[in-house]
C-alpha positions, -999 to 999 in steps of 0.1 A, spaced: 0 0 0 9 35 -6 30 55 23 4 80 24 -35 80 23 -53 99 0 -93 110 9 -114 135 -2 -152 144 -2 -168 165 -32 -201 182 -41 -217 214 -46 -211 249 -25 -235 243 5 -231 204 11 -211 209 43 -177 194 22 -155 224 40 -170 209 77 -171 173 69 -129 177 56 -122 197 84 -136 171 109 -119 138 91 -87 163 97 -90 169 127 -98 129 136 -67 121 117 -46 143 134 -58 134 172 -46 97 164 -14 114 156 -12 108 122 3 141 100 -20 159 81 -21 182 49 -54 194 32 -63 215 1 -97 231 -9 -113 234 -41 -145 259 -39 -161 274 -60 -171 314 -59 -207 315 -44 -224 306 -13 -248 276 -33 -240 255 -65 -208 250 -79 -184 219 -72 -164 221 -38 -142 195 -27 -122 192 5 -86 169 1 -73 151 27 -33 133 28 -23 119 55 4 101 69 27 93 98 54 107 84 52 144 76 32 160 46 40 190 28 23 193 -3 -3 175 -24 -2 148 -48 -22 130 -78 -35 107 -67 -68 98 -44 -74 68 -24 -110 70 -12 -136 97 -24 -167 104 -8 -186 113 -38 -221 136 -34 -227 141 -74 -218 127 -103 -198 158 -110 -171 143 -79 -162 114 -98 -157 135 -132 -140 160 -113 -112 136 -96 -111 109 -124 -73 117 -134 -69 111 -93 -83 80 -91 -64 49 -95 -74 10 -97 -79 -1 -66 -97 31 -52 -127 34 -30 -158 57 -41 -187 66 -16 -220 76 -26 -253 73 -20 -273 51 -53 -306 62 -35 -302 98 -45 -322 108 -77 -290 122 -94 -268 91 -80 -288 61 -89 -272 57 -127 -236 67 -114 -211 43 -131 -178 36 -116 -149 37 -136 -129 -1 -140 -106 -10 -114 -124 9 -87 -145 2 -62 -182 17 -60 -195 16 -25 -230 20 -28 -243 36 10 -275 50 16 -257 79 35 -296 97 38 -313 71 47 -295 57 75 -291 93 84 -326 101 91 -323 66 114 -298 85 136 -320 116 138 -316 138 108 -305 140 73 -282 170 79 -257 139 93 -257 121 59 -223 136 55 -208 122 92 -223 86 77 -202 86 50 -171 92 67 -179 61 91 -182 44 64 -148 59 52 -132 45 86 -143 9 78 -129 13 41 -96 28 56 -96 5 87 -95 39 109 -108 37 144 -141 54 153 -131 63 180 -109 89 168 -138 105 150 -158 105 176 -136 131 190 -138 152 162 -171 151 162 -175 160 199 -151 188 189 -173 201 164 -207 199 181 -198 196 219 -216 233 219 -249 225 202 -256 198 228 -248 160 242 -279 148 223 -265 163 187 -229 147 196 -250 113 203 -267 115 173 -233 122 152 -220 93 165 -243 72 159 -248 83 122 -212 76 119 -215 40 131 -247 32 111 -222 42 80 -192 20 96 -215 -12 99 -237 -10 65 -201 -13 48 -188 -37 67 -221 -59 71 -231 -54 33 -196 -54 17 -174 -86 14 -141 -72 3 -104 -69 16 -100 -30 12 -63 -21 10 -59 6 36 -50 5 71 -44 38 88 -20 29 115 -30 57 143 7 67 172 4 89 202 18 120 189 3 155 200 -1 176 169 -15 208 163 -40 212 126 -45 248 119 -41 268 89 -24 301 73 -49 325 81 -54 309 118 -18 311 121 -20 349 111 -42 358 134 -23 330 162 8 354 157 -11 386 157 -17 376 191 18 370 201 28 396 192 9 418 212 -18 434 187 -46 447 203 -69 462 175 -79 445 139 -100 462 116 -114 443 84 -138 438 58 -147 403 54 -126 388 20 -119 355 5 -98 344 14 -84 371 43 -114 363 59 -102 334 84 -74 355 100 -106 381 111 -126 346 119 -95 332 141 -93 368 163 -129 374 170 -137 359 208 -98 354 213 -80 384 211 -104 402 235 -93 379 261 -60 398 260 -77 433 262 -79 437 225 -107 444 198 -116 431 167 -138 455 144 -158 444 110 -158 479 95 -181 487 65 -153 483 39 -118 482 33 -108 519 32 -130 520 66 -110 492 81 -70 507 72 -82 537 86 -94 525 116 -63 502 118 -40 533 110 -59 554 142 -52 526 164 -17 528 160 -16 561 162 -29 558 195 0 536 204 -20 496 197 -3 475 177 -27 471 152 -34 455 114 -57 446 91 -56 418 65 -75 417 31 -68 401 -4 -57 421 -37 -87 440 -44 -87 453 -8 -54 464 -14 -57 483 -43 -86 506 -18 -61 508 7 -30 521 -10 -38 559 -8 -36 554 31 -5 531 30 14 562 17 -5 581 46 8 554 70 45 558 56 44 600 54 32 596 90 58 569 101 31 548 115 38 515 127 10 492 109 8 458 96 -15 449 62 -19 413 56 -27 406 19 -36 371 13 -32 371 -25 -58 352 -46 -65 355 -88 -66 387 -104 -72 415 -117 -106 426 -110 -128 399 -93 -107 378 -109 -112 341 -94 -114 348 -57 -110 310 -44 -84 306 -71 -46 306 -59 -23 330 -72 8 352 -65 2 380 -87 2 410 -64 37 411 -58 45 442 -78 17 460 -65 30 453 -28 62 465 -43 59 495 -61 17 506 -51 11 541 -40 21 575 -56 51 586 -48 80 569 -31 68 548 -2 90 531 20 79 497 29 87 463 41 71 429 25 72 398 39 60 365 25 59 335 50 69 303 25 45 275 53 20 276 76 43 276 110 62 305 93 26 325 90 30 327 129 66 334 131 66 362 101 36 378 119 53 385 150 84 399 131 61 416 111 50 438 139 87 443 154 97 458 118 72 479 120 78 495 151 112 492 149 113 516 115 82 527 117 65 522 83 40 501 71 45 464 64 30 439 41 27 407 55 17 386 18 3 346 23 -15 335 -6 -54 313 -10 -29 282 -8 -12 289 26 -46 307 33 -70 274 34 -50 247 40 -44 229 69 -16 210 86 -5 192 114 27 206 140 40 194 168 32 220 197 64 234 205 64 245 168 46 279 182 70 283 214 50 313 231 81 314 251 101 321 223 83 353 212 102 384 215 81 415 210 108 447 204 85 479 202 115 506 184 123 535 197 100 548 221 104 576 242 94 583 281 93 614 301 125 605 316 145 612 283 120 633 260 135 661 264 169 652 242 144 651 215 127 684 216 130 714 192 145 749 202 112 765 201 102 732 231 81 708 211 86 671 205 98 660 172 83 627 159 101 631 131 136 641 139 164 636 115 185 611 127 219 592 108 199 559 111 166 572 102 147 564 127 125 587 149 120 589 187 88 581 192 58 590 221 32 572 231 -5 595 237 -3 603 271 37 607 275 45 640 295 59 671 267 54 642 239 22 660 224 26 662 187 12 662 153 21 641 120 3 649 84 3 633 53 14 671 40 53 668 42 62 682 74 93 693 94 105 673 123 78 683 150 53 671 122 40 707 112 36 712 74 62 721 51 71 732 12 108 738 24 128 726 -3 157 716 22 134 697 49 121 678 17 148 667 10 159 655 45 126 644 54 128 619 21 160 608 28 154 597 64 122 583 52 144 560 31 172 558 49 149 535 78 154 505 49 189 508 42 193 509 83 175 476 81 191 461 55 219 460 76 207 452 109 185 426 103 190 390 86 174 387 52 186 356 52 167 327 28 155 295 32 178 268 19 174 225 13 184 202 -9 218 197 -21 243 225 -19 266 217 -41 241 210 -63 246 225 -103 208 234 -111 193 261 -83 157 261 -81 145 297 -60 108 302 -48 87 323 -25 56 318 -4 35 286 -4 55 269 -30 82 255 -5 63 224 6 58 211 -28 92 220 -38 107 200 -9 88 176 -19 97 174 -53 132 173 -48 132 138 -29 114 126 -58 140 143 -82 169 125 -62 155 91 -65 160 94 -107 163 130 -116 192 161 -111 205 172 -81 190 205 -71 197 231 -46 164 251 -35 161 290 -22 130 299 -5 125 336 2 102 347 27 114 381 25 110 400 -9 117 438 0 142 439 14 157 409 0 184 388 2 213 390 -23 213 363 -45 243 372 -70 269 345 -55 243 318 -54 233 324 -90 267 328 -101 277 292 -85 250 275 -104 251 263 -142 208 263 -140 187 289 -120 150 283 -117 122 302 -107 95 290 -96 62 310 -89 25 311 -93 19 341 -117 22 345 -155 44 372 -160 75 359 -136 73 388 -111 98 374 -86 119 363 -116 120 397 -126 137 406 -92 159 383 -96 172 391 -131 171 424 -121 189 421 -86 220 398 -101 217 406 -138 217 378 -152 190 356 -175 168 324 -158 143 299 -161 110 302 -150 82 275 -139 47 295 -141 16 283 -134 -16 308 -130 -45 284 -136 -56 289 -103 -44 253 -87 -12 255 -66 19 233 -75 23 197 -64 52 179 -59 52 151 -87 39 180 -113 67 204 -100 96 172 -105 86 171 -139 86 207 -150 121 206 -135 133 178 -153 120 195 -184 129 227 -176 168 215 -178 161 192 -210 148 228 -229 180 240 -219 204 209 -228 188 208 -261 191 250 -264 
């Protein structure tokens, strides 16, 4: 059998796929087996196929692959859907009493399971379950015990009542014993469970996790796909630490609000996707003029316009970039896994605090949605420093007063980098504009303090450059010839790929960047390497632009934009190809 388990359950919008996945996960991942999911949904709130993918093993999972073991099929559509998945041998799910099921053929070499998943449903106490008595009947086909579902399930519904959790787990044992009383076959799987402690969460839940951390105490949003979770995650928690979360009317409402709490001293953010961005970029330059300290999350999806909003993409890099009139200084991180959505968060907020300027904090719908399984001390609290900058107190405000007595918020310093006074702090009063201003903040058209004040502005990145480690991510094999550089969620499957690649394929050496301004300099790895791939989700090669640009010098590019996100045995073979193009060149 295969070293991993492959499960998924499909239908329309509205079926309850996204809570039926999330409770298989989260069974899987109490009997300590590692867990990595993907979503596939489509853009409304009814109709439309959906499908919620499961791998699992007890070794750890990083990315996902092509190829489905058992699929818990609620249309016909399911099985089309996830043909090229399926394999002989596989298990399909579905109910042959449903109207549009009863002339479902299964494909040769699989095996249909024919379960009347309403029926026995209503037996348990409603139909709603019909979903819960499918997955028992994916426990008998997979030989998992039930009674690591029937935590999940007390998980899930432990606050709608002991009846409704009775009722779940009965459902789920009426689908466990119609396959195994009415279905004489030797099924293939056999889901070994270990006593590991892990930890299933996602991207945007690990956002908001590290928002936490770090000490923010005001979000402001407007409700996104697929920004919407890291909102989701903070309401009811971040309260408990004296914080608020508020759902402003839209996006320009929410920045705002974001860019007053911090003002006031919070640390604050707000997280949208790209066409929230694009209404909040005339108060990002507000945010940098004023030397606020304010984190934006941008959780990238496909674009332009509407685009396909629960489609992945990485296109928005070169707005992050270079968005806003004007030259705004700015910071953009892009966590590369799920565990480094937590850890970039927190540093997130130090940058900004430190240099006081806004900072974009990128994930993308992949990283966003998908869940995976840590061990615990993966998010050490205890390993969380929180470094607020350069603030100022009443016992040494007064080396950073003007002649005429007032405080200067923005003095001119060598490292650029302002003292800087909370509301409340004794001779601190002040006043910052989004008019360029002199160093106590009042107005200006000086053609010197332009100049200065511009300068320092800028000068806060070129102080970081060098006090901070841009440092990337590196695997693989370092002496290897071919150098494959990514950014974001593209890491897993790249990892992946290359132990696949080293069974048969090239050595290859693999950068992952989780910082893209400032960056790292990449010139001496490029030059060491004969082949120097790319690999992004966008058409036009926007990191590979930075790349060419930064060591000035030609590469390869692997681009996908269809709105699916790389998987391992896809990426191995568009590296393998990649380097054929270029010995045949």
């Amino acid at each position: 059998m295969a070293a991993d388990f492959n499960w998924a359950v499909g239908g329309e919008a509205g079926d309850g796929i996204d809570s039926t996945g999330k409770i298989f996960a989260q069974a899987l991942s109490r009997a300590g087996r590692h867990v990595f999911t993907s979503k596939d949904f489509a853009s409304r709130i009814r109709g439309g196929y959906t499908a919620y993918k499961v791998r699992t093993s007890v070794d750890k999972v990083q990315s996902v692959v092509d190829r489905l073991d058992v699929l818990i099929a609620l249309t016909p559509r399911t099985i089309e859907e996830n043909l090229e998945e399926l394999h002989e041998g596989s298990v399909i799910i579905y109910d042959g009493e449903r109207t549009t099921m009863q002339d479902v053929e299964i494909p040769d070499g699989m095996i249909g399971i024919d379960v009347p998943l309403k029926r026995l449903a209503e037996e348990a106490g409603g139909a709603i379950m019909r979903n819960v008595v499918a997955l028992g009947a994916a426990c008998e086909v997979a030989d998992f015990p039930i009674e690591n579902l029937d935590s999940a399930l007390e998980k899930r519904f432990a606050d709608k009542g002991q009846k409704l959790v009775d009722n779940n787990k009965e459902a789920a044992r009426a689908g466990r014993s119609y396959v195994s009383e009415e279905f004489d076959h030797e099924f293939d799987y056999d889901l070994e469970t270990t006593d590991e402690d892990y930890v299933l969460l996602n991207g945007d839940e690990a956002i908001g996790m590290g928002a936490i951390a770090a000490g923010c105490r005001f979000y402001a949003g407007y409700p996104i796909t697929p920004a919407t979770d890291v909102m989701t995650y903070l309401t009811g928690r971040i309260e408990r630490y004296g914080g608020h979360v508020v759902q402003a009317e839209d996006e320009l409402s929410a920045i705002n609000m974001a860019l007053g709490a911090a003002r006031g001293g919070a640390r604050s953010m707000t997280a949208t996707s790209g066409p929230g961005i694009d209404l909040m970029t005339e108060t990002f330059g507000l945010i940098a003029t004023s030397e606020t300290p304010l984190v934006i999350c941008n959780v990238m999806r496909s674009g332009p316009s509407t685009g396909m909003p629960t489609k992945q993409e990485q296109g928005d890099l070169n707005q992050m970039l270079y968005g806003g009139h004007g030259e705004v200084p700015r910071f953009v991180l892009a966590p590369t896994t799920i565990a480094e959505c937590f850890w970039k968060t927190v540093e997130a907020f130090n940058l900004a605090e430190k240099y006081q300027l806004p900072v974009y904090l990128t994930a993308d719908l992949s990283m966003a949605v998908t869940e995976q399984t840590f061990t615990p001390d993966t998010f050490d609290m205890d390993a969380v420093e929180v470094d607020r900058g350069f603030v100022v107190d009443e016992a040494d405000i007064d080396d950073h007063m003007s002649e005429s007595g007032g405080f200067q918020p923005h003095e001119i310093t060598d490292d650029g980098i302002s003292p800087r006074a909370f509301p409340g702090t004794a001779d601190g009063a002040h006043m910052s504009t989004g008019l360029e201003h002199d160093e106590q903040g009042r107005r200006t058209e000086d053609t010197e303090m332009r100049i200065d004040q511009v300068d320092k502005r800028n000068r806060k990145v070129e102080t970081a450059r060098k006090r901070e480690d841009w440092s990337p991510r590196e695997f693989g094999d370092e002496d290897a010839d071919t150098l494959v550089i990514t950014w974001g969620s593209n890491e897993g499957a790249l990892a992946e790929a290359i132990d696949l690649l080293s069974e048969d394929g090239p050595d290859v050496r693999v950068l992952s960047v989780p910082y893209i301004f400032p960056r790292p300099d990449l010139s001496e790895d490029v030059a060491a390497a004969e082949n120097v791939i790319v690999v992004e989700c966008n058409e036009q090669g926007q990191f590979a632009d930075l790349v060419e640009h930064d060591v000035l010098e030609r590469v390869d590019r692997i681009n996908k934009y269809n709105g699916v996100r790389f998987k391992a045995d896809e990426l191995a073979d568009e590296i393998k190809a990649t380097l054929a193009a270029e010995v045949e060149a």
